[in-house]
C-alpha positions in Angstrom: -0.9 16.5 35.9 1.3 13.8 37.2 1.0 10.5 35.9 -1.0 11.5 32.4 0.4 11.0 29.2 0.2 14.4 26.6 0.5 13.1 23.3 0.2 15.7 20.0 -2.2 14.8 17.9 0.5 14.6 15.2 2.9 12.3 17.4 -0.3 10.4 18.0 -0.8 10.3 14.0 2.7 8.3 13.0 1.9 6.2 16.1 -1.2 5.0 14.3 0.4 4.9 11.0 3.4 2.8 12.5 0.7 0.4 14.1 -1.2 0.5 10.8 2.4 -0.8 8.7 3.5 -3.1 11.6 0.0 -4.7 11.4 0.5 -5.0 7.8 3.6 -6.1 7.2 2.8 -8.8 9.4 0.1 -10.9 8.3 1.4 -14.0 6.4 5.2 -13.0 5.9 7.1 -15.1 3.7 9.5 -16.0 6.8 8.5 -15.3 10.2 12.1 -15.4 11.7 13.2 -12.8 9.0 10.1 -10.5 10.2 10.9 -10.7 13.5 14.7 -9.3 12.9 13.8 -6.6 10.7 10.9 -4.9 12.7 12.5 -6.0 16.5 14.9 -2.9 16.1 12.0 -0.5 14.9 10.0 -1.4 17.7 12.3 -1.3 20.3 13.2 2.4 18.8 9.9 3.6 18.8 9.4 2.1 22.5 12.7 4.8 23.6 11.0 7.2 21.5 7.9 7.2 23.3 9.6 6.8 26.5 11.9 9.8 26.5 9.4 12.1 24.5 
């Protein structure tokens, strides 16, 4: 069907894992600016990743 999304239920498992460890690793880092850099490039890779899966 046009305009659905079919995700596999182990794609759909690491998205929830990578939610789970983003989540995580950002509640009360020890520098916010530092966090930012480090998980910017994950996110935006994982944004592609969805987008041309």
């Amino acid at each position: 069907m046009p305009g659905t999304i079919s995700v596999a239920p182990f794609s759909a498992a690491w998205v929830f894992v990578f939610t789970i460890t983003l989540v995580w690793s950002g509640i009360n880092p020890k520098d916010l600016f530092t966090w930012i850099l480090e998980v910017t490039p994950a996110t935006h890779y994982a944004d592609y990743t969805i987008a041309t899966s």
